[in-house]
Each structure stands twice: as C-alpha cells, then as structure tokens.
mmCIF file of the N, C-alpha and C atoms, coordinates in Angstrom:
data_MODEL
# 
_entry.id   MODEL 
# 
loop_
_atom_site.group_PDB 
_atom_site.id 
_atom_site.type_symbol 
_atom_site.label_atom_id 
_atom_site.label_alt_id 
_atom_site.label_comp_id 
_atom_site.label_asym_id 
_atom_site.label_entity_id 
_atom_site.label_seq_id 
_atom_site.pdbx_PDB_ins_code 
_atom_site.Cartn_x 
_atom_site.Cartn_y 
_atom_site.Cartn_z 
_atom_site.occupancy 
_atom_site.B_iso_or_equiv 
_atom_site.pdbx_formal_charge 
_atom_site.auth_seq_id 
_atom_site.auth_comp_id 
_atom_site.auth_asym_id 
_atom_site.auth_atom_id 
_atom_site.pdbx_PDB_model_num 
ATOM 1   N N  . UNK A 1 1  ? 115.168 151.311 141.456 1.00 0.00 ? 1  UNK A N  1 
ATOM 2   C CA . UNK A 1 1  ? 115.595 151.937 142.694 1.00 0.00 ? 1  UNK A CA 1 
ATOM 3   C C  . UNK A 1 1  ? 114.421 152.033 143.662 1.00 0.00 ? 1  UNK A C  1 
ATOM 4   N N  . UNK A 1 2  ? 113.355 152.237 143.041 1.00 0.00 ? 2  UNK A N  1 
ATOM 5   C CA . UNK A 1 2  ? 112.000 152.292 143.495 1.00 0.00 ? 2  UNK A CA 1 
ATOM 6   C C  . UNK A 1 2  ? 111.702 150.781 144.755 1.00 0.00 ? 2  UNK A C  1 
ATOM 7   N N  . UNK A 1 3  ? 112.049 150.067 144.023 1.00 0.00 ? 3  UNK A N  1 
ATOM 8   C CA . UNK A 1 3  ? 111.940 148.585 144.390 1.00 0.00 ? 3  UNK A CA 1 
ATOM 9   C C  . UNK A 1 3  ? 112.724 148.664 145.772 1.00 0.00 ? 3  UNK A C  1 
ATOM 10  N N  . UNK A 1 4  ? 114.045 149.110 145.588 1.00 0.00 ? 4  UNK A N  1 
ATOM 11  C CA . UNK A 1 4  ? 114.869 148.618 146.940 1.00 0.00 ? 4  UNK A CA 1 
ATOM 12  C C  . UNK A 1 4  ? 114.236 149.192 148.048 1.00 0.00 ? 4  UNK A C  1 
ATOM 13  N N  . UNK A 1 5  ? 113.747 150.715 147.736 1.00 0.00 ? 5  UNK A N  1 
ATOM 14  C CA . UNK A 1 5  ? 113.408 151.499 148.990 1.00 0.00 ? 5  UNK A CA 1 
ATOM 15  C C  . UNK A 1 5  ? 112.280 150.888 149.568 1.00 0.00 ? 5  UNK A C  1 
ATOM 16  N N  . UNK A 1 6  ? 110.975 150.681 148.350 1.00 0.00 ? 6  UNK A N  1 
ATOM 17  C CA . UNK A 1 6  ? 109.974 149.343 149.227 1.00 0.00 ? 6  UNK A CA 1 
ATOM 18  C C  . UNK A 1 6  ? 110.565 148.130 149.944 1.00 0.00 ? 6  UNK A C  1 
ATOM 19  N N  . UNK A 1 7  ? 111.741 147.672 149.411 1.00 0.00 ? 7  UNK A N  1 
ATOM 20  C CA . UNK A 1 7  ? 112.459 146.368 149.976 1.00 0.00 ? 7  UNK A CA 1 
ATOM 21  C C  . UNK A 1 7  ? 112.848 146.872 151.406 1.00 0.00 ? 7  UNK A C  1 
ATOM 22  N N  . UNK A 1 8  ? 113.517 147.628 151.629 1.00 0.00 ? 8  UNK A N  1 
ATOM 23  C CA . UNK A 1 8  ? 113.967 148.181 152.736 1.00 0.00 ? 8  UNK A CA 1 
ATOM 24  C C  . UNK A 1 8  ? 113.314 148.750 153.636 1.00 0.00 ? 8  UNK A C  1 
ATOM 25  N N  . UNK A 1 9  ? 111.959 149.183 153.240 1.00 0.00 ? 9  UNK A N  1 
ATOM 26  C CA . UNK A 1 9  ? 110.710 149.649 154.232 1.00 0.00 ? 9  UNK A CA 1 
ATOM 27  C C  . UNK A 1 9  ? 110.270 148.470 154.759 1.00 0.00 ? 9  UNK A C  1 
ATOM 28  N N  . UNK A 1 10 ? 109.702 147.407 153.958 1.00 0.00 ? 10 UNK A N  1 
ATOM 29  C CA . UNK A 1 10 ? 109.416 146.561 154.692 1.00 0.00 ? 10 UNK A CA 1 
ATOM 30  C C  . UNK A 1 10 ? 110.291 145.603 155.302 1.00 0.00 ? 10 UNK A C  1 
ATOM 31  N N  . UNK A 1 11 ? 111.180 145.568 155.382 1.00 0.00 ? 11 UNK A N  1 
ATOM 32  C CA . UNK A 1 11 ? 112.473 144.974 155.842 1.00 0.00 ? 11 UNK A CA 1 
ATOM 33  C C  . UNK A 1 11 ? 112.295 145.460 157.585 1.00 0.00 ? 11 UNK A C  1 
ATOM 34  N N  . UNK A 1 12 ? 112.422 147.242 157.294 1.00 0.00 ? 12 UNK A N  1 
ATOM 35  C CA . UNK A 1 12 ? 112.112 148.070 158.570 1.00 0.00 ? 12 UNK A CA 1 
ATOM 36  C C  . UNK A 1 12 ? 111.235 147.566 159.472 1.00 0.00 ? 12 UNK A C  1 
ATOM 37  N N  . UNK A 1 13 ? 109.465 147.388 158.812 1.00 0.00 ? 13 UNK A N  1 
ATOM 38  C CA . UNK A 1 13 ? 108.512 147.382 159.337 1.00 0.00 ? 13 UNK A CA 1 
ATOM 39  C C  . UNK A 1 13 ? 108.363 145.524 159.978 1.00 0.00 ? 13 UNK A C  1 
ATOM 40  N N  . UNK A 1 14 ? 108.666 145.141 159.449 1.00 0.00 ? 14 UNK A N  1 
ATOM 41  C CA . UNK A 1 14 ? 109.262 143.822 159.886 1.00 0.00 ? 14 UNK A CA 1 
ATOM 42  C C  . UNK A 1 14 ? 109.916 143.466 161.186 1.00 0.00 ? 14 UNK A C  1 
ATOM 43  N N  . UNK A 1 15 ? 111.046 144.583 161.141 1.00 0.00 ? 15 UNK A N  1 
ATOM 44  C CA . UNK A 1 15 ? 112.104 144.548 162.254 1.00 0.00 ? 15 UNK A CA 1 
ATOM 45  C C  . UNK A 1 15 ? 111.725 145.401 163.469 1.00 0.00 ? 15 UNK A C  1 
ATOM 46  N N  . UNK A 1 16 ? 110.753 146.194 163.037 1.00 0.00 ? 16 UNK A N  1 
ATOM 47  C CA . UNK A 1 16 ? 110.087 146.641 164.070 1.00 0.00 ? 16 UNK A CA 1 
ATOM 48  C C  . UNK A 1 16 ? 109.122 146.108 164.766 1.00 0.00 ? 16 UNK A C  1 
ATOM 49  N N  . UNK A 1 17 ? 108.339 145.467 164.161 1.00 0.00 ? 17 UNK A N  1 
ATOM 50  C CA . UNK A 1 17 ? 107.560 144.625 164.892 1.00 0.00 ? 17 UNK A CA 1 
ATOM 51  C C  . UNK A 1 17 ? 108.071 143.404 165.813 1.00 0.00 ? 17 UNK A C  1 
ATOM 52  N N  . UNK A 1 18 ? 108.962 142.947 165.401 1.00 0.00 ? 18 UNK A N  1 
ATOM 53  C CA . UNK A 1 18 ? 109.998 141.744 165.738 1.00 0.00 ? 18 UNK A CA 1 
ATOM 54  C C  . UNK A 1 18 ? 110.997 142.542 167.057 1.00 0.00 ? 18 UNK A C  1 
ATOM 55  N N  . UNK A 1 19 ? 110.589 143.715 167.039 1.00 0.00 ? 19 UNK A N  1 
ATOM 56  C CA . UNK A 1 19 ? 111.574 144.661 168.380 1.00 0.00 ? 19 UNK A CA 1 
ATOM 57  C C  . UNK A 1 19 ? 112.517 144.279 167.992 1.00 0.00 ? 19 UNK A C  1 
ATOM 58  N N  . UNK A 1 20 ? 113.349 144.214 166.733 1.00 0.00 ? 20 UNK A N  1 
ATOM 59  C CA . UNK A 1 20 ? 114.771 144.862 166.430 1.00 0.00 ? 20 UNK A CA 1 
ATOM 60  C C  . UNK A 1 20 ? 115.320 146.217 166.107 1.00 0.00 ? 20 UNK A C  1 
ATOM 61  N N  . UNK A 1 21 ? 115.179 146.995 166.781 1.00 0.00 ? 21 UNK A N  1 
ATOM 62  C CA . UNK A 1 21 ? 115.126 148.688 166.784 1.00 0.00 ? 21 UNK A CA 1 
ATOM 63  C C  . UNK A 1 21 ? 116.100 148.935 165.859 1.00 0.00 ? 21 UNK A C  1 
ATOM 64  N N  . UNK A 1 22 ? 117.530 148.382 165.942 1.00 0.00 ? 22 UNK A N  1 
ATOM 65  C CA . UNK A 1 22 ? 118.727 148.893 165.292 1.00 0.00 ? 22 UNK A CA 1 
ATOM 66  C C  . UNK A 1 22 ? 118.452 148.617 164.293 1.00 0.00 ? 22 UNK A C  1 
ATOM 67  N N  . UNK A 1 23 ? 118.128 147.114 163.773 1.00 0.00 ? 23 UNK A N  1 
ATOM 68  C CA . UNK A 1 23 ? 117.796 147.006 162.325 1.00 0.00 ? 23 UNK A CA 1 
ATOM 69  C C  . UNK A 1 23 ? 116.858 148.113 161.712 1.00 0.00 ? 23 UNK A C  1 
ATOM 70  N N  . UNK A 1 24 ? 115.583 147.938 162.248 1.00 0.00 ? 24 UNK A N  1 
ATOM 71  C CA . UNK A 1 24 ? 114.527 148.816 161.814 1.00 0.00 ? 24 UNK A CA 1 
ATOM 72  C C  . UNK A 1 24 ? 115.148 150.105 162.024 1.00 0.00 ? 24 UNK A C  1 
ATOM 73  N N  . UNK A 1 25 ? 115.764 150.771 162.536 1.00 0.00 ? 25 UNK A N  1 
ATOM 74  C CA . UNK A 1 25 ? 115.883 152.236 162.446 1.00 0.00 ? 25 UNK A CA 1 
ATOM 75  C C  . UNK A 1 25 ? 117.176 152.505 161.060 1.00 0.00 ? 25 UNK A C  1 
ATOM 76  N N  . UNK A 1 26 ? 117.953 151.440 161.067 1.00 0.00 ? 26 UNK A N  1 
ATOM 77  C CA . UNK A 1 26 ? 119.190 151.591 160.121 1.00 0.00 ? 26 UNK A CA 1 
ATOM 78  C C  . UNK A 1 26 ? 118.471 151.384 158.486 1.00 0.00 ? 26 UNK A C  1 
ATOM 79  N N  . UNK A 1 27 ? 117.241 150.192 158.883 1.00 0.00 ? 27 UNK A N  1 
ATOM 80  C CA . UNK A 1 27 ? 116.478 150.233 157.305 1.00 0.00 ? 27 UNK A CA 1 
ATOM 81  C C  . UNK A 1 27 ? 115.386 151.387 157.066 1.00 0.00 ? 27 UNK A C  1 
ATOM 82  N N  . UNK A 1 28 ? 115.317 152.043 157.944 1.00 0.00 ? 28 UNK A N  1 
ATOM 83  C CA . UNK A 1 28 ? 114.483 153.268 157.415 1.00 0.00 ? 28 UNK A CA 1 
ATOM 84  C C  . UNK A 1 28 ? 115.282 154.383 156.882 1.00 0.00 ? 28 UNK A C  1 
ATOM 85  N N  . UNK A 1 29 ? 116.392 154.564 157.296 1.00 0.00 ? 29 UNK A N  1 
ATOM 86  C CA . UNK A 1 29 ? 117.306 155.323 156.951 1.00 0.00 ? 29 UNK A CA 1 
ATOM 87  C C  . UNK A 1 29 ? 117.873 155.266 155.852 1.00 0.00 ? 29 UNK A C  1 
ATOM 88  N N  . UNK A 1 30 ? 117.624 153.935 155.567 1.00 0.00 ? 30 UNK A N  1 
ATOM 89  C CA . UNK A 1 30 ? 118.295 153.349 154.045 1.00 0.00 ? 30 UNK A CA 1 
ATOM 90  C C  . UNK A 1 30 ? 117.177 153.882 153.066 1.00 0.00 ? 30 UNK A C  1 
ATOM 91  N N  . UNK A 1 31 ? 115.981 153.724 153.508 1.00 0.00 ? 31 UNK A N  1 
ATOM 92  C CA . UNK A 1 31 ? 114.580 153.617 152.591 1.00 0.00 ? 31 UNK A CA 1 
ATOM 93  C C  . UNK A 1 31 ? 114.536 154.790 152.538 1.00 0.00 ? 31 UNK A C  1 
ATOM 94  N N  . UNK A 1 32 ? 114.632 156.188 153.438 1.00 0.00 ? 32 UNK A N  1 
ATOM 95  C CA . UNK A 1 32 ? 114.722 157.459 153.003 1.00 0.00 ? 32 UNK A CA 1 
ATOM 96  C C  . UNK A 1 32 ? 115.837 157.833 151.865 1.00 0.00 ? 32 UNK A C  1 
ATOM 97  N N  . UNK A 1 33 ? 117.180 156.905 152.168 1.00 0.00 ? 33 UNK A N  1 
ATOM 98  C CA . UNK A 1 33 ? 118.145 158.293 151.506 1.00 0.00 ? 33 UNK A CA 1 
ATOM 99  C C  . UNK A 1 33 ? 118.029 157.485 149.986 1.00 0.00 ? 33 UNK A C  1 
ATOM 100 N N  . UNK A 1 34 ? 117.173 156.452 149.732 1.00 0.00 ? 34 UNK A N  1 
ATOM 101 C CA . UNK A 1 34 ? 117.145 155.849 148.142 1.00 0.00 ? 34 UNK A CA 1 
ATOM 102 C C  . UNK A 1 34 ? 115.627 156.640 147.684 1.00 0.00 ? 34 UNK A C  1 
ATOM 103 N N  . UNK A 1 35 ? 114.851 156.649 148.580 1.00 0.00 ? 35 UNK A N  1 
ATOM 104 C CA . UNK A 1 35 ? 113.638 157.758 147.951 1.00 0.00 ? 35 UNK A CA 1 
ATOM 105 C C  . UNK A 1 35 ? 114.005 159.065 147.632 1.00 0.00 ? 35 UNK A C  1 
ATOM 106 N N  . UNK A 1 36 ? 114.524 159.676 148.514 1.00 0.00 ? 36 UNK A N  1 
ATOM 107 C CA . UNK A 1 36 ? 115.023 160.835 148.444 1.00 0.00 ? 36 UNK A CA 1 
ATOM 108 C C  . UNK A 1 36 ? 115.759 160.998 146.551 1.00 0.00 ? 36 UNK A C  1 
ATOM 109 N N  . UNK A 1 37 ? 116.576 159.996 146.514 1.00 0.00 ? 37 UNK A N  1 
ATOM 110 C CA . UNK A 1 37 ? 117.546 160.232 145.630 1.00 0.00 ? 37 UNK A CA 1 
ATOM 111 C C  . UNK A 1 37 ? 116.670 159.480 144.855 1.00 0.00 ? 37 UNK A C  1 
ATOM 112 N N  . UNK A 1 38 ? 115.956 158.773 144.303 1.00 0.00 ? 38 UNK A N  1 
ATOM 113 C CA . UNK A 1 38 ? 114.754 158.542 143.698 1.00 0.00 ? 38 UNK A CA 1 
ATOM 114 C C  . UNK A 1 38 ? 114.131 159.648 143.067 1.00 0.00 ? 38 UNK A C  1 
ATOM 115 N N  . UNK A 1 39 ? 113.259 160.072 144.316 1.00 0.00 ? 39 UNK A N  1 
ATOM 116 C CA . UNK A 1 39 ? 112.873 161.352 143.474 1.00 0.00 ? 39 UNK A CA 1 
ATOM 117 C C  . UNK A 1 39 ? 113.709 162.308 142.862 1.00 0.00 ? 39 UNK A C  1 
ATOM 118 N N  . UNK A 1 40 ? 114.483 163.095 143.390 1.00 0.00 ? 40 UNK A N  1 
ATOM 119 C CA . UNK A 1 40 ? 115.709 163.606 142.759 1.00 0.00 ? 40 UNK A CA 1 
ATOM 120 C C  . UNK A 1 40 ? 115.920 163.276 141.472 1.00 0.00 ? 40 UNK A C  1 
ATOM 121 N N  . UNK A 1 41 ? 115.653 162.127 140.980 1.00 0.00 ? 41 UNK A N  1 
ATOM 122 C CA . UNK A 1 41 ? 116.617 161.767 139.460 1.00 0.00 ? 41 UNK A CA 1 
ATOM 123 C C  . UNK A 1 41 ? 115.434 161.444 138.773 1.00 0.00 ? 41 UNK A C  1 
ATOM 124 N N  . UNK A 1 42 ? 113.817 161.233 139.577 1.00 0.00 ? 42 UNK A N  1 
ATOM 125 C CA . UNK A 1 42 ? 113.175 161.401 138.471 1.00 0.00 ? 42 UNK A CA 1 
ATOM 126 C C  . UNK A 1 42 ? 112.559 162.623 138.342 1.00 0.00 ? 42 UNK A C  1 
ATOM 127 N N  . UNK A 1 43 ? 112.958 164.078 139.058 1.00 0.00 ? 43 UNK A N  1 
ATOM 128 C CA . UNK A 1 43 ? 112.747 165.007 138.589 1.00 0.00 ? 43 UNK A CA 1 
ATOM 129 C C  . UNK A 1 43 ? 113.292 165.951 138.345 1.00 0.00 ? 43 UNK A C  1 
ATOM 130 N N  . UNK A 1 44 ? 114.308 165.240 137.774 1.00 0.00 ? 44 UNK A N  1 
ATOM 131 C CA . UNK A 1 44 ? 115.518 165.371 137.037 1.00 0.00 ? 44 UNK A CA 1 
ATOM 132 C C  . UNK A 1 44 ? 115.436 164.915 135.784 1.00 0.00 ? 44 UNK A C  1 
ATOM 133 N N  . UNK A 1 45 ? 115.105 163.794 135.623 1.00 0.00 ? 45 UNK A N  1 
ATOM 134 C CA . UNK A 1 45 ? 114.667 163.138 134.322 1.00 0.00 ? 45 UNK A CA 1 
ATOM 135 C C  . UNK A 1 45 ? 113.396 164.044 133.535 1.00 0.00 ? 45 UNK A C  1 
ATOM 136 N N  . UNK A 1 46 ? 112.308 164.147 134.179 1.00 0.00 ? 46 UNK A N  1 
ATOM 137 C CA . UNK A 1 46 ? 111.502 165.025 133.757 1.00 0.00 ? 46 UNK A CA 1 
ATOM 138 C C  . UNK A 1 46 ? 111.601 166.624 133.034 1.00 0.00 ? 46 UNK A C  1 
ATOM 139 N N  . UNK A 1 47 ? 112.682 167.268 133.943 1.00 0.00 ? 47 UNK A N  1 
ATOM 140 C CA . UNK A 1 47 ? 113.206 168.072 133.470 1.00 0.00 ? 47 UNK A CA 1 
ATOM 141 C C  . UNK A 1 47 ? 114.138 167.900 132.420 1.00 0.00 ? 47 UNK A C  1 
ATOM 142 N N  . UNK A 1 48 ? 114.628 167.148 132.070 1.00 0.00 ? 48 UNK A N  1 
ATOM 143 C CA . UNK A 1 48 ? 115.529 167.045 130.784 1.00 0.00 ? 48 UNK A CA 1 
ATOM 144 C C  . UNK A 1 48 ? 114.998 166.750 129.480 1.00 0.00 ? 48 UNK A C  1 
ATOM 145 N N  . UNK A 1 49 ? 113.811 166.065 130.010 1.00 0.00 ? 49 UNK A N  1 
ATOM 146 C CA . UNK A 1 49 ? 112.930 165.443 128.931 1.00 0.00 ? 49 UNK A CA 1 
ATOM 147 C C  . UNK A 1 49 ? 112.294 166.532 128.521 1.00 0.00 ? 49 UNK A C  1 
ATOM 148 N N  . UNK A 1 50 ? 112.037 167.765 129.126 1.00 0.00 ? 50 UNK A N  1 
ATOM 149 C CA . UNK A 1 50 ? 110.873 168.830 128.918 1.00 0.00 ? 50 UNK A CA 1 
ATOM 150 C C  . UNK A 1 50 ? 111.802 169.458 127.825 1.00 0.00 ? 50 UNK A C  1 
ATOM 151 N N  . UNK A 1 51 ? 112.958 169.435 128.255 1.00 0.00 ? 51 UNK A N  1 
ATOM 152 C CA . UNK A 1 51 ? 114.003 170.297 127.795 1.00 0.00 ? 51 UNK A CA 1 
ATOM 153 C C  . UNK A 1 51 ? 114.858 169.573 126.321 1.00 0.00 ? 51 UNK A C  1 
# 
C-alpha cells in the first residue's frame, strides 16, 4: 500500500511540474487518503501484535 501512495506522489509531482493542476491535485489526494489509511493499519497492526 506503501508503494501506491509513493506511486501516486510522484505521479502528482510530475503533473505538477508538467502544469497539469487537476491531475496533480486529484493524485495528491489519492497519496494522502492511502497514507493516511496506511498508517492507520500499521498502527493497528502494532497494536494487536503487542496484544
């Protein structure tokens, strides 16, 4: 999952440079809500494991 959100950052940073705003703003948005939920489940995982 880790992977896509780097995939999708630089996808962003790409499209930003290239002045495609919509792309780049729609792939950052993507790259937040898979980190987000990334972390979430691996500290989630951590906690279960403790447990």
């Amino acid at each position: 999952m880790l992977s896509w959100t780097i995939t999708f950052l630089v996808i962003a940073l790409i499209a930003g440079v290239l002045g495609f705003t919509g792309v780049a703003r729609t792939a950052t948005g993507i790259a937040k809500i898979l980190f987000f939920l990334f972390l979430i489940l691996f500290v989630a995982s951590l906690l279960f494991r403790g447990f």
